[in-house]
N, C-alpha and C positions, 0 to 999 in steps of 0.2 A: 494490316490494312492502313493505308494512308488517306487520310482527310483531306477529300479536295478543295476543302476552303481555307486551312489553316496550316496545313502540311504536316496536322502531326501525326502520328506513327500509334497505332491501336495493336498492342500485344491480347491476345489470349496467354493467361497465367493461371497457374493448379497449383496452391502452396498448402501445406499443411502448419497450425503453431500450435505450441503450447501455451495457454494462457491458464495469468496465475486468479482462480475465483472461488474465494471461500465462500463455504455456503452457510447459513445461519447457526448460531450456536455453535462453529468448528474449534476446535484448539489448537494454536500455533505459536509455536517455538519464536522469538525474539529479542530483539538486543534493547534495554532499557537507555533512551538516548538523552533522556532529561527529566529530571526528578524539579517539582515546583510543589508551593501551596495547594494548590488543584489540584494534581492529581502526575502521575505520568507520562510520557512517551514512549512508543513501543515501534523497534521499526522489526516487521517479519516480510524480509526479504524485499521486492518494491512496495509493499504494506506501509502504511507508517499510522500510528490507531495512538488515540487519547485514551487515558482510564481513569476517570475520572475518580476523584478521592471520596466524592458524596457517598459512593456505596460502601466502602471500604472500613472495614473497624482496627485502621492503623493511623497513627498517628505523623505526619511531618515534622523531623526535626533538622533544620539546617545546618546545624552542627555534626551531622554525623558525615560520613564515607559516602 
């Protein structure tokens, strides 16, 4: 259909996607992309998630790998 005021061009479209939506509590595989005093970065897949070091009972040492 074309818009007689503006002439633009109205398609009907039928797509199907996959979207990526974790749901609470899920576990997911990730790449570790930056280690700090705080805590981690985690990217799983377009995900990118903080993990904060407050809950965690390890230690940060900058000197290691």
């Amino acid at each position: 259909m074309i818009q007689d005021t503006s002439g633009d061009v109205i398609f009907k479209v039928t797509f199907k996607a996959i979207a990526c939506a974790p749901i609470d509590n899920e576990v997911l595989d990730g790449v570790v992309t930056e280690v700090n005093s705080t805590g981690i970065y985690v990217q799983s897949g377009p995900i990118k998630a903080f993990i904060s070091m407050g809950r965690a009972d390890y230690k940060y040492d900058q000197n290691s790998n």
